[in-house]
N, C-alpha and C positions, 0 to 999 in steps of 0.2 A: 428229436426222437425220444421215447421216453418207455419205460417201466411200468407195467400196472400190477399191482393184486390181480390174481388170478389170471396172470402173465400172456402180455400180447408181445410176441415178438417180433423186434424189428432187427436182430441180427442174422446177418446170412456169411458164415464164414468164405473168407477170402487168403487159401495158402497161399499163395504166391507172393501176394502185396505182404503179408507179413512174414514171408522168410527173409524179404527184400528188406521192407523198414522194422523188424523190430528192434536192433541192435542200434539205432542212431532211434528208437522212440525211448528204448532203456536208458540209453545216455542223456536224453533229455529230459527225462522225468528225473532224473538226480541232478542236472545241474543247468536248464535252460529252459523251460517251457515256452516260453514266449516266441520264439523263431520257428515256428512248427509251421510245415508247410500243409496246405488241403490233405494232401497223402498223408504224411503222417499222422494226423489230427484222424482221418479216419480208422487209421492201425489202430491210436492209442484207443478210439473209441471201440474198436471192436475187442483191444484185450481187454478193455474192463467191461465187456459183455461179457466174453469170458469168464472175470472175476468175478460176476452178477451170477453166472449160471453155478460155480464153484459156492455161491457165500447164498443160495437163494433161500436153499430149505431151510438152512435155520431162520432167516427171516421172514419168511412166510409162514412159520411155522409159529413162531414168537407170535407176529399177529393174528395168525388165526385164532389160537388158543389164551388169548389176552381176557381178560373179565373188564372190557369195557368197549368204549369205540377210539378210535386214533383217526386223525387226519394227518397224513405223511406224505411230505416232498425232499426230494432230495435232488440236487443240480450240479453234474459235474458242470465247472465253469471254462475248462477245455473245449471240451470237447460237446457240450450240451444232452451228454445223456444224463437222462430221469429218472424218478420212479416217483411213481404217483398212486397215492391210496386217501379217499377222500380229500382232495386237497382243497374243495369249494365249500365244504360242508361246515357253516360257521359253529363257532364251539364259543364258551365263554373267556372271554380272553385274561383273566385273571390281570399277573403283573406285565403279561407280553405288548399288553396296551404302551408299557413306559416306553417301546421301542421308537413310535411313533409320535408320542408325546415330547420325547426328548428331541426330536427332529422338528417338531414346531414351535419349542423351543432355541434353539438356532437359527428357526427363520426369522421365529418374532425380533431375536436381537439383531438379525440384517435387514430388518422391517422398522427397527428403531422404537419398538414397543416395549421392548426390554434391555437395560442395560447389565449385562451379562456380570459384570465385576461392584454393582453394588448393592451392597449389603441390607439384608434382611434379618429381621430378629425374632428370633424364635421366642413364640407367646405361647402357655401352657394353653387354651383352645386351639392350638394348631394339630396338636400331639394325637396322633389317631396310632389303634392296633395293629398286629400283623406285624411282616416284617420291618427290620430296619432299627438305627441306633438314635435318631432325633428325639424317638419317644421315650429315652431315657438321656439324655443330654436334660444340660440346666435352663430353663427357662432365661430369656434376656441375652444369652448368646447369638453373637452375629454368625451368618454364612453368606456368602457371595451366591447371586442365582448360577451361578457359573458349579462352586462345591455344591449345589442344591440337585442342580443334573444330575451329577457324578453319584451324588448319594442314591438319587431316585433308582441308579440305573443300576451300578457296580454292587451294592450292598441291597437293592429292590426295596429303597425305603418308601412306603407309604406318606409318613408323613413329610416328605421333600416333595415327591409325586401331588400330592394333595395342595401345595403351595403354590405349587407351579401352575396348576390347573385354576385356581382363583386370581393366577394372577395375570395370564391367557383369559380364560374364559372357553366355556364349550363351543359357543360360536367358531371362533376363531379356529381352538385346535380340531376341531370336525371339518374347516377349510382346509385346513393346510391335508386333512390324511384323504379328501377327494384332489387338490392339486398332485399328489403324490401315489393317483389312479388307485388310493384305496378306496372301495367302491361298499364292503361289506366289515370292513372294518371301522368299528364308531366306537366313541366314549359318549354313554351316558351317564354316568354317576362316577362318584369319586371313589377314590378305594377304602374299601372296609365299609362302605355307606349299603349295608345288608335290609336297614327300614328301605330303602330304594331299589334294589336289588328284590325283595318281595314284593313288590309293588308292579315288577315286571319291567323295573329299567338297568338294563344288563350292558356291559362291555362285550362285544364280540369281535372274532376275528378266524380268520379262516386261514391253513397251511399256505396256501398258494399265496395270497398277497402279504403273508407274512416274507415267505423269500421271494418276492417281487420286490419289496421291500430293500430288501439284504444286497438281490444284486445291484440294484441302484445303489446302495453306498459302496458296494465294490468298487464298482465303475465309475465312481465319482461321480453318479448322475442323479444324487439325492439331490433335488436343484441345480445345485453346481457341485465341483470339487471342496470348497473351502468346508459347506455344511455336513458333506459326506465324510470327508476326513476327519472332521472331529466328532462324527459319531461312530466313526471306526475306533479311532482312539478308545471313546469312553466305553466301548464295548469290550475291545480288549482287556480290558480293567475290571472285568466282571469277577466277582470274588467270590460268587455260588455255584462250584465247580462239581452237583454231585448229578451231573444226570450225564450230559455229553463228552465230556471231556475226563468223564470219571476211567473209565478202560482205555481211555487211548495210551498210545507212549508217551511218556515224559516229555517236553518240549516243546512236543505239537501246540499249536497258540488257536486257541477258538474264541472268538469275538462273537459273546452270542448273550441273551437272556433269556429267564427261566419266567414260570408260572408259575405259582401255587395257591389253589385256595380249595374248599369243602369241593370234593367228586373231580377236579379239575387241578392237571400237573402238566406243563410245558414245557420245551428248551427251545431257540431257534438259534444258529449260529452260523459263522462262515469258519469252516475249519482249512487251516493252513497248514501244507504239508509240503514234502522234498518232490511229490510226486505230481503236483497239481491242486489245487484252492476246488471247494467245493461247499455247497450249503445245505444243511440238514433241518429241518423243522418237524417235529412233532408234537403234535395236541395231541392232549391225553384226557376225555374226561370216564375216569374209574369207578368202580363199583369197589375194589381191593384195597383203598385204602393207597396211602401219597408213597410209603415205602417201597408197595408191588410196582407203582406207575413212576418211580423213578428208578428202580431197575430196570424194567422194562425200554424205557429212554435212552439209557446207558448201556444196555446189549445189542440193542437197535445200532444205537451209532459208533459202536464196538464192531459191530459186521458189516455197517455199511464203509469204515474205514477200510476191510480187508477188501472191498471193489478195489479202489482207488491205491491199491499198495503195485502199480503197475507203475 
């Protein structure tokens, strides 16, 4: 069931069942989710309709009056309500590309193409713009392709991203993101590589297979458990905290990556909460400039926590 812009509803209240289960759905949302029986997984799903109908205007209102276009999905993991606004409509995928990349990265090392823990030396032609701290580290220093990940991912370093991807090859990680049923999700060019980028060969990626994505490493069905779990990890570890995780409360843990480049600003993450785990993606490509489109991100995912506060 799911949520649209310019709202189709699928909720039809039910007193009865929720005079019945609400009091054992509150209790579970603070300290049990997982034992929810069909009933109650429907209550909880109907009070965060509720909490959709309470939290709507302002975000409908947010995107309507937005100076760009957004593609927005959002996944309670409970109970599988949605909201969905442009979520096929592919956008340039700026650095949300590393999400996937870092995933074919972990298969190539269970594929035996890559050994994860040794060492690479950083050559001043490696050092490309944009984010990230390689491009100013010393030339002749080693990193493990293992901190090479981590860099790419947590700090969105380009030039870790850029190593990884020569050292894969596009062949390869364009296999791994169709095994992984990315279908409109591609890398063609490398990052910051803008002569190619004008030439009309662009990174793209779309809301929806972004958390199609997400919930497979949830579920540990990124391949297996072993590849999923340590891209949960390195996700957690993300250190670009200003769009999703900017308004929420303290504590709350969002395993997520960001975008940035010229007209285009993203976040996509799995936020983890007392009340229920849930995924948030939104692309952003703006007319107002990366300040407007990363508040915008961060009020977004500000209002879509007060759903899921049930």
């Amino acid at each position: 069931m799911s949520v649209r812009l310019l709202s189709k509803k699928y909720f039809f209240p039910f007193l009865m069942a929720w005079l019945f289960f609400s009091w054992s759905i509150v209790l579970a949302a603070n300290y049990n989710l997982k034992n929810l029986t069909p009933e109650e997984k429907q209550v909880l799903f109907n009070l965060r309709e509720e909490r959709w109908e309470a939290n709507s205007r302002n975000i409908l209102k947010r995107i309507s009056t937005f100076r760009g276009e957004a593609g927005i999905t959002v996944k309670d993991l409970k109970t599988g309500w949605t909201f969905l606004h442009n979520e096929d409509q592919p956008f340039p995928a700026a650095s949300l590309v590393k999400i996937p990349v870092m995933v074919a990265c972990f298969k190539a090392a269970q594929d035996g193409l890559i050994d994860l823990e040794a060492g690479y030396v950083l050559q001043r032609k490696d050092k490309t713009g944009g984010s990230g701290l390689l491009r100013r580290m010393r030339s002749g220093r080693v990193f493990t392709f293992r901190e090479l990940v981590d860099y790419m991912v947590t700090e969105s370093d380009n030039t870790a991203a850029n190593i990884l991807i020569d050292k894969l090859g596009f062949d390869y990680i364009n296999r791994v993101f169709r095994e992984i049923g990315l279908k409109k999700t591609v890398l063609n060019r490398k990052m910051i590589d803008f002569n190619a980028r004008d030439q009309g060969m662009e990174n793209y990626t779309t809301a929806a297979e972004i958390t199609s994505l997400l919930e497979k490493i949830y579920y540990g069905q990124c391949f297996n458990q072993e590849i999923s779990q340590k891209c949960l990890e390195v996700l957690k570890r993300q250190k670009i905290n200003d769009r999703l995780p900017r308004y929420l409360p303290k504590g709350v843990i969002v395993a997520h990556k960001t975008g940035l480049e010229k007209e285009v600003c993203h976040d996509a993450g799995i936020v983890f909460t007392p009340y229920g785990d849930y995924i948030i993606t939104v692309l952003v490509h703006t007319w107002g400039g990366p300040t407007t489109a990363k508040n915008f991100i961060a009020r977004l995912s500000s209002y879509f926590y007060q759903v899921f506060k049930t």
